[in-house]
ChimeraX commands (.cxc) that place a marker at each C-alpha (Angstrom):
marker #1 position 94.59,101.92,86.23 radius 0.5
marker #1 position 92.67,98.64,84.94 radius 0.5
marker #1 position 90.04,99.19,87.61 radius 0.5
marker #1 position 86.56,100.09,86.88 radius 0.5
marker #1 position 84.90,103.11,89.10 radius 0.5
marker #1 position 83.20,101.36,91.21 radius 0.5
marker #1 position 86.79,99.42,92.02 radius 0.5
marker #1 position 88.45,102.44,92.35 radius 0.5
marker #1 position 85.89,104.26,94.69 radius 0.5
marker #1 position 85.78,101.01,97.24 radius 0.5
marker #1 position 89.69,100.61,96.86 radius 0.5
marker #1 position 90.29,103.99,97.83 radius 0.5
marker #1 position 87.23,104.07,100.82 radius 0.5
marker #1 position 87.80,104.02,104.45 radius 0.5
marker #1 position 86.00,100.98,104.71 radius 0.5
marker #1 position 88.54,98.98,102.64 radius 0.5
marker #1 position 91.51,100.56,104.37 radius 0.5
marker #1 position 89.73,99.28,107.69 radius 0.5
marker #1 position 89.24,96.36,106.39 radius 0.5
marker #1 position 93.19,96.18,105.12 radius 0.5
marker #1 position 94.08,96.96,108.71 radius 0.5
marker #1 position 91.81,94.79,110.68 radius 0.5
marker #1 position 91.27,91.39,108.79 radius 0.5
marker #1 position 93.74,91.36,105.50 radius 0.5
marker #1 position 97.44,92.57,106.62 radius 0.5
marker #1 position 97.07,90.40,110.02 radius 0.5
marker #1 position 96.05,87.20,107.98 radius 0.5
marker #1 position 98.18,88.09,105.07 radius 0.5
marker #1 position 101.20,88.89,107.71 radius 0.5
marker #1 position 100.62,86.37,110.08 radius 0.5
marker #1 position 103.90,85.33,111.90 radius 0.5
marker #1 position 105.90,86.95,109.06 radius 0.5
marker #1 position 109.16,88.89,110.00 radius 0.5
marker #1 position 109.37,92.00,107.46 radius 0.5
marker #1 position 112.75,93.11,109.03 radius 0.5
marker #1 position 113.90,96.57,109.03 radius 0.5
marker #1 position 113.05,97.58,105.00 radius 0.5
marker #1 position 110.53,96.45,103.04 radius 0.5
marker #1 position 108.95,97.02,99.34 radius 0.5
marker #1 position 105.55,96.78,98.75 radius 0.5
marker #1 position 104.41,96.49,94.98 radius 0.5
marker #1 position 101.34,97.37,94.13 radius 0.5
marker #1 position 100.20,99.68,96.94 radius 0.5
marker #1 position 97.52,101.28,94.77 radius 0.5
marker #1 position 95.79,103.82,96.94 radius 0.5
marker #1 position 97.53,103.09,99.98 radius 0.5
marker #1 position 95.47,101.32,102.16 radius 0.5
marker #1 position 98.46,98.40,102.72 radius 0.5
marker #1 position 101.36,101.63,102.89 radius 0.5
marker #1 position 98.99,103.14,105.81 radius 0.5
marker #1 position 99.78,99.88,107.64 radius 0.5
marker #1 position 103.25,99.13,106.83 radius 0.5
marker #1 position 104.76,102.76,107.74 radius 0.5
marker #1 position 103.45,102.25,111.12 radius 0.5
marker #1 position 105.28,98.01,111.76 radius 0.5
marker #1 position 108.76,98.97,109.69 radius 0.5
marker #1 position 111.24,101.33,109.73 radius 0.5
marker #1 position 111.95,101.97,106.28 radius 0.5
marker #1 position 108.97,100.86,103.39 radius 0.5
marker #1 position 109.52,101.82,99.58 radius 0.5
marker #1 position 106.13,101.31,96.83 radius 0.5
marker #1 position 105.95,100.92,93.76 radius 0.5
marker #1 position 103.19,101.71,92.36 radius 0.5
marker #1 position 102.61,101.43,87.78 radius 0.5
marker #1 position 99.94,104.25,87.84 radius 0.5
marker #1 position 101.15,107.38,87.69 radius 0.5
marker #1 position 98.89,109.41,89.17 radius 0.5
marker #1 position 98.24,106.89,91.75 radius 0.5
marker #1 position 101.99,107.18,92.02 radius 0.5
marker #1 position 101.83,110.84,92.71 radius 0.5
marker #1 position 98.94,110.46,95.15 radius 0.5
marker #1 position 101.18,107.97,97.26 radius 0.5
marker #1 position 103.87,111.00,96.99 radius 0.5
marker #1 position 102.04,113.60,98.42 radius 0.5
marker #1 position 99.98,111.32,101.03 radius 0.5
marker #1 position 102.81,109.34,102.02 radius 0.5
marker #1 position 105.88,110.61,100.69 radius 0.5
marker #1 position 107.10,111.79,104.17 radius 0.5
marker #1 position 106.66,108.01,105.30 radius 0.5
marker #1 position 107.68,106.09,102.75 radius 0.5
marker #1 position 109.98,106.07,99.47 radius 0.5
marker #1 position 107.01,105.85,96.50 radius 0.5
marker #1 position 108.53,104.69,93.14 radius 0.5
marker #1 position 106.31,105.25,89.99 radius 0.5
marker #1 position 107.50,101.98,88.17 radius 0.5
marker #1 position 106.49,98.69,87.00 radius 0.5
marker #1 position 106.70,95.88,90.08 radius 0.5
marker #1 position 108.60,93.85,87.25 radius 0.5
marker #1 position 111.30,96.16,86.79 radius 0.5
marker #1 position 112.03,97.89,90.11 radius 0.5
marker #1 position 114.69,100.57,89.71 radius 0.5
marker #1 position 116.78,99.49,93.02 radius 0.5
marker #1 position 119.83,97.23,93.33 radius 0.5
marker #1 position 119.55,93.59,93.88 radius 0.5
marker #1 position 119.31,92.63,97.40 radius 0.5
marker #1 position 117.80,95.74,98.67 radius 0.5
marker #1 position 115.10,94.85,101.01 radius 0.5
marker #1 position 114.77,92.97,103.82 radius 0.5
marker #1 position 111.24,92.02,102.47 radius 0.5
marker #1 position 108.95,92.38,99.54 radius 0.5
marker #1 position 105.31,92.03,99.71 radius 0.5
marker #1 position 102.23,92.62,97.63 radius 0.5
marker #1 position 98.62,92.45,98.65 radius 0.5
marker #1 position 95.13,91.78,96.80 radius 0.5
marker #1 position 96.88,93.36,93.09 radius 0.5
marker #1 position 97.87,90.10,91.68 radius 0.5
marker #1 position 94.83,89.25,89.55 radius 0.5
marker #1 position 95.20,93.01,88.48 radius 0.5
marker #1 position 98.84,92.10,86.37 radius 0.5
marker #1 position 97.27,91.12,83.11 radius 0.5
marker #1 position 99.19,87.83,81.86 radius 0.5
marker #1 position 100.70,85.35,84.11 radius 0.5
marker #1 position 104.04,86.36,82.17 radius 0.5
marker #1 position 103.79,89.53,83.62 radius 0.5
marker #1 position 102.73,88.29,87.36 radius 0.5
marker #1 position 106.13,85.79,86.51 radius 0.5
marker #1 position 107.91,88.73,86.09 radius 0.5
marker #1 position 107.25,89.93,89.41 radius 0.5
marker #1 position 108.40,87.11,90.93 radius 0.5
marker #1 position 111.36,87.02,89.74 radius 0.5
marker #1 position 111.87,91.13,90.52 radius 0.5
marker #1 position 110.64,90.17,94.11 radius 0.5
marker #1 position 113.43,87.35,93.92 radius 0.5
marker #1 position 116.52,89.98,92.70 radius 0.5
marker #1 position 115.36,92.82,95.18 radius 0.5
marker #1 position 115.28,90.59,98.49 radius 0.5
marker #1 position 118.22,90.27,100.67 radius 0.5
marker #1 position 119.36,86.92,101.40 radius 0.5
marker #1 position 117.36,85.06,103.74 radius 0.5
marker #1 position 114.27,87.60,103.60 radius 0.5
marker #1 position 110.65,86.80,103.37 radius 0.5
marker #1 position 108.00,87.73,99.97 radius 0.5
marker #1 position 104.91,87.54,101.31 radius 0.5
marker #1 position 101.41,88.20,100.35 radius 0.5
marker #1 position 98.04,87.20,99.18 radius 0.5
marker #1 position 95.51,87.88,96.85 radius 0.5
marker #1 position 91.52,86.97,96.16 radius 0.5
marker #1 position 90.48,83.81,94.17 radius 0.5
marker #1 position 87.32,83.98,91.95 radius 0.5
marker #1 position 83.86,84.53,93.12 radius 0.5
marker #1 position 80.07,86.23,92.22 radius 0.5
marker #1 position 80.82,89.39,93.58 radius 0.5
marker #1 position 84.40,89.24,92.63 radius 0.5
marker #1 position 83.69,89.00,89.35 radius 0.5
marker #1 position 80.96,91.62,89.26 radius 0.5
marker #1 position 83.46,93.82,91.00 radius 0.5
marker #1 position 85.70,93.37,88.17 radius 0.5
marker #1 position 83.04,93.96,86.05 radius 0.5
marker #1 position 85.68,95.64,82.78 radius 0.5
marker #1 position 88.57,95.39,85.30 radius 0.5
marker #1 position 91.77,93.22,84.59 radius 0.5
marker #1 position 90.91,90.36,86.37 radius 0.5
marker #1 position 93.72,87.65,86.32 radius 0.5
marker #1 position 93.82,85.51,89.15 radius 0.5
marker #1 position 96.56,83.51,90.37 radius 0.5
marker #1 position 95.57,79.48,90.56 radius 0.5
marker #1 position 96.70,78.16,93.87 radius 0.5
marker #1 position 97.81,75.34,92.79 radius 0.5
marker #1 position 100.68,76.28,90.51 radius 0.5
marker #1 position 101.75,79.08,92.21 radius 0.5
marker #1 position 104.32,77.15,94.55 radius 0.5
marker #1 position 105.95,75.92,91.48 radius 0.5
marker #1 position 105.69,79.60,90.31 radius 0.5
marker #1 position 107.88,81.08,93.38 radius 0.5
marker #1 position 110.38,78.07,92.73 radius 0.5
marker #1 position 111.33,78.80,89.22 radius 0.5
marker #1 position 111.14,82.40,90.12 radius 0.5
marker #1 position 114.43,81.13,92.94 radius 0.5
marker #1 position 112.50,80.67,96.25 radius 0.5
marker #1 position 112.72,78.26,98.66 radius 0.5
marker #1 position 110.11,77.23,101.74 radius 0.5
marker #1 position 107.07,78.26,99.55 radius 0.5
marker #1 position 104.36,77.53,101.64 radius 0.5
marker #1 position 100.36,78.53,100.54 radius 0.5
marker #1 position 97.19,78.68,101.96 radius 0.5
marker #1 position 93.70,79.16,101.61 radius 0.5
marker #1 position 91.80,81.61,103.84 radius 0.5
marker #1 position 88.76,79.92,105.54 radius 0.5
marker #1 position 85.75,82.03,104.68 radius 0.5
marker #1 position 86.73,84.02,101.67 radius 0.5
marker #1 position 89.35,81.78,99.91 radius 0.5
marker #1 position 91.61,84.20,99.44 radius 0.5
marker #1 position 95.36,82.68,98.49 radius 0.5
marker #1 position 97.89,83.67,101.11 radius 0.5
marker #1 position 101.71,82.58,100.52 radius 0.5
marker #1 position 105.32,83.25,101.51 radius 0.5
marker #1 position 108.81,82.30,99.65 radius 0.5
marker #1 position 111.86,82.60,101.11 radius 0.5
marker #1 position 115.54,83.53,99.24 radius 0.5
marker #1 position 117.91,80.98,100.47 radius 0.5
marker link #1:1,2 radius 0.2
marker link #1:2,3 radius 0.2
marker link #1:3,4 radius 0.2
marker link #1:4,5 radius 0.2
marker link #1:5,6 radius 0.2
marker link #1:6,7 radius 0.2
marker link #1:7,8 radius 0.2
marker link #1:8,9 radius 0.2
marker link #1:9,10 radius 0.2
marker link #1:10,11 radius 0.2
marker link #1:11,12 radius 0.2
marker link #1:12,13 radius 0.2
marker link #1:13,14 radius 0.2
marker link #1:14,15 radius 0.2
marker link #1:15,16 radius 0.2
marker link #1:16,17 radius 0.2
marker link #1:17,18 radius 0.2
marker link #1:18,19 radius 0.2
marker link #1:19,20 radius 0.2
marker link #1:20,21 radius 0.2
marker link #1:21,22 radius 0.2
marker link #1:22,23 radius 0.2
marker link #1:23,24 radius 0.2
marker link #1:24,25 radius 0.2
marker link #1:25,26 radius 0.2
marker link #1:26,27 radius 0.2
marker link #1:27,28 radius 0.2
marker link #1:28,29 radius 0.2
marker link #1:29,30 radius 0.2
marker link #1:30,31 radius 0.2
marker link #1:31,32 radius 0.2
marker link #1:32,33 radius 0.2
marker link #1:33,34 radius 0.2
marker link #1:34,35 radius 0.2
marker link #1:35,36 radius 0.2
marker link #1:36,37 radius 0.2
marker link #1:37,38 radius 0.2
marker link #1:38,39 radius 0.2
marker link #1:39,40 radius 0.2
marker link #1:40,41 radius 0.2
marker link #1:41,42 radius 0.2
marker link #1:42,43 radius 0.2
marker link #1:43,44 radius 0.2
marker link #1:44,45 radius 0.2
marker link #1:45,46 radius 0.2
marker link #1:46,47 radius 0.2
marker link #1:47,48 radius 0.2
marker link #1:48,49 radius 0.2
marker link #1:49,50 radius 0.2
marker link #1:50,51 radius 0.2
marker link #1:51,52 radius 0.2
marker link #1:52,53 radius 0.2
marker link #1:53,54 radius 0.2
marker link #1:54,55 radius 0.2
marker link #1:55,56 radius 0.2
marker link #1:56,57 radius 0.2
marker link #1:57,58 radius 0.2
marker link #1:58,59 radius 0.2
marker link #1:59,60 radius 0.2
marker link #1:60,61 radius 0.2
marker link #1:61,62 radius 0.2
marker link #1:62,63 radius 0.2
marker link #1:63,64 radius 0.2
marker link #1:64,65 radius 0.2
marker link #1:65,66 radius 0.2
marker link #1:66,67 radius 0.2
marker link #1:67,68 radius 0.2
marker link #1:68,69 radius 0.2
marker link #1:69,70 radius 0.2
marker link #1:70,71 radius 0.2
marker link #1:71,72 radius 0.2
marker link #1:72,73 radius 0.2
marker link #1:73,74 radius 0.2
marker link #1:74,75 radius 0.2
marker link #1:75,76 radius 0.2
marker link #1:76,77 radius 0.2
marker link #1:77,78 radius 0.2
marker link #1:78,79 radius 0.2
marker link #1:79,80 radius 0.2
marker link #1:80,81 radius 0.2
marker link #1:81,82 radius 0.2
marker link #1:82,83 radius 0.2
marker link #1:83,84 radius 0.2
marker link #1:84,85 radius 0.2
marker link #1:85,86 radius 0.2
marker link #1:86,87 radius 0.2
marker link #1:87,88 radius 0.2
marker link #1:88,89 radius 0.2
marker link #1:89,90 radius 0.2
marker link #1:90,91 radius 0.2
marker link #1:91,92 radius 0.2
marker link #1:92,93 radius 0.2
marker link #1:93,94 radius 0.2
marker link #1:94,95 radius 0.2
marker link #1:95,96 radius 0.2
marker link #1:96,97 radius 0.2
marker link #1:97,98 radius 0.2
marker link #1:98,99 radius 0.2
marker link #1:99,100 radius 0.2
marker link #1:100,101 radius 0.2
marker link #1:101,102 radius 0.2
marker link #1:102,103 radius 0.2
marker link #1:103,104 radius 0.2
marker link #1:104,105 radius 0.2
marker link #1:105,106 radius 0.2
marker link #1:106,107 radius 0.2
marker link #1:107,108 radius 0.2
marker link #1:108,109 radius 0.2
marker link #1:109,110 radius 0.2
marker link #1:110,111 radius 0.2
marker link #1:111,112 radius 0.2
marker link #1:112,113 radius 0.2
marker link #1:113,114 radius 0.2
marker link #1:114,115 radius 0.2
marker link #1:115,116 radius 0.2
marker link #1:116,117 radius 0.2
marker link #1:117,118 radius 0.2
marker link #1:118,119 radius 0.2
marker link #1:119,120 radius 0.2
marker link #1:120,121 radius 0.2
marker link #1:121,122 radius 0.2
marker link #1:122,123 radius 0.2
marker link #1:123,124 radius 0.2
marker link #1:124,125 radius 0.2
marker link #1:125,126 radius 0.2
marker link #1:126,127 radius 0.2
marker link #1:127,128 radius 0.2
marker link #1:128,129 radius 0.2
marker link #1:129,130 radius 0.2
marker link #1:130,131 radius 0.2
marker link #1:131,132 radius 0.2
marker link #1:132,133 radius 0.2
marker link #1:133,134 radius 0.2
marker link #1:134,135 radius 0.2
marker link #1:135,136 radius 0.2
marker link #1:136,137 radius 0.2
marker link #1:137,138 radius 0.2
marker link #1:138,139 radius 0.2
marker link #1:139,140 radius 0.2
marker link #1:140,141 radius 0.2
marker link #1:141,142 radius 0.2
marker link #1:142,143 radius 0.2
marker link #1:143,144 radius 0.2
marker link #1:144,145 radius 0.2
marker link #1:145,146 radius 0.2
marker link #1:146,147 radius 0.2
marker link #1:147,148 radius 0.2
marker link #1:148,149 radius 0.2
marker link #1:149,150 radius 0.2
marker link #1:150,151 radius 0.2
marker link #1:151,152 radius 0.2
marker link #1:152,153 radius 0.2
marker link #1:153,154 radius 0.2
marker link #1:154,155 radius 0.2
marker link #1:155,156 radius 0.2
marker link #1:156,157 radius 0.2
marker link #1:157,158 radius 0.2
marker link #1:158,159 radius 0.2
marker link #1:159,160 radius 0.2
marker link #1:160,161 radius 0.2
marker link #1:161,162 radius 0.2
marker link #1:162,163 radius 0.2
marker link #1:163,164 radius 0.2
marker link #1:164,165 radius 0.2
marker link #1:165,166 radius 0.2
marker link #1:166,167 radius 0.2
marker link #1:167,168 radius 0.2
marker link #1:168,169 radius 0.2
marker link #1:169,170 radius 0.2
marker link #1:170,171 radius 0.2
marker link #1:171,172 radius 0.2
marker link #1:172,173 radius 0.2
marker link #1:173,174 radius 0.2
marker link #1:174,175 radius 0.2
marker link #1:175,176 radius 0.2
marker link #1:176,177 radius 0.2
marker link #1:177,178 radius 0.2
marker link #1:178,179 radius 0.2
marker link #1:179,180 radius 0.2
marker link #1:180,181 radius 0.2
marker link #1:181,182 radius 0.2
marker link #1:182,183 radius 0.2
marker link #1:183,184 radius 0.2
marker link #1:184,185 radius 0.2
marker link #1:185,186 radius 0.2
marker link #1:186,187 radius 0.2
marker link #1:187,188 radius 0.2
marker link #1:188,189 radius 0.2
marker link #1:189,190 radius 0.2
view
């Protein structure tokens, strides 16, 4: 995983789940309608999953890391479909979920080729009129001391709407969270 140890120790804390639960999925989720099956890519250690099992019916990850992968499996396996695959290459059929979302992993997808690629898999997986969703963290002190030997590729703001459109979405809209900055954004498929 291209996390250092101190990422991968506060990524995988209870404070960061509560944090997930309490302050990032309601902003990042805010008066979005997952429907009835949704994919999350990028789940990492689960903290989103923990969240999303409990609001949907039916939630699939996919997570790169294998072993993170296999953690998901045994943790959450009962919940939730885990997939150890890239987020760029999901093995489903097009149109399979009635929403795809990721959450603070962006700026972990080394090359804005690769975080294009996503889009576009996020694009061929959602159903027809469904919702992608997320957000992710912009640039900071501690960010970047976080990241300290991480991947640390962060998605500018202001091309990303243009982004989601030549990925095929429609209604991009983008925003900036008040205190931290953090990028929040949803694309529709027409």
């Amino acid at each position: 995983m291209p996390m250092n140890r101190a990422h991968r120790k506060l990524c995988s804390s209870e404070k960061w789940a509560r944090m997930t639960r309490d302050l990032i999925l309601p902003w990042a989720l805010e008066d979005v309608r997952l429907g009835d099956d949704v994919l999350e890519i990028g789940p990492g250690y689960g903290a989103n999953l923990r969240v999303l099992v409990e609001q949907v019916p039916r939630v699939t990850a996919v997570e790169i890391d294998k072993a993170t992968a296999a953690l998901l499996e045994r943790k959450w396996g009962d919940r939730a479909r885990i997939l150890h695959a890239d987020g760029a290459a999901v093995p489903v059929p097009g149109e399979s979920f009635s929403s795809v979302v990721c959450f603070v992993m962006l700026h972990h997808v080394p090359t804005a080729a690769h975080q294009d690629r996503i889009f576009a898999e996020a694009y061929r997986v959602l159903r027809p009129g469904g919702v992608f969703a997320g957000c992710d963290s912009q640039p900071s002190f501690g960010f970047r001391v976080l990241h300290f030997r991480d991947t640390m590729n962060t998605v500018d703001p202001a091309g990303l709407p243009e982004r989601l459109a030549k990925a095929g979405f429609t209604d991009v809209s983008l925003d900036r969270h008040p205190k931290s900055g953090a990028v929040r954004f949803r694309a529709h498929r027409a």
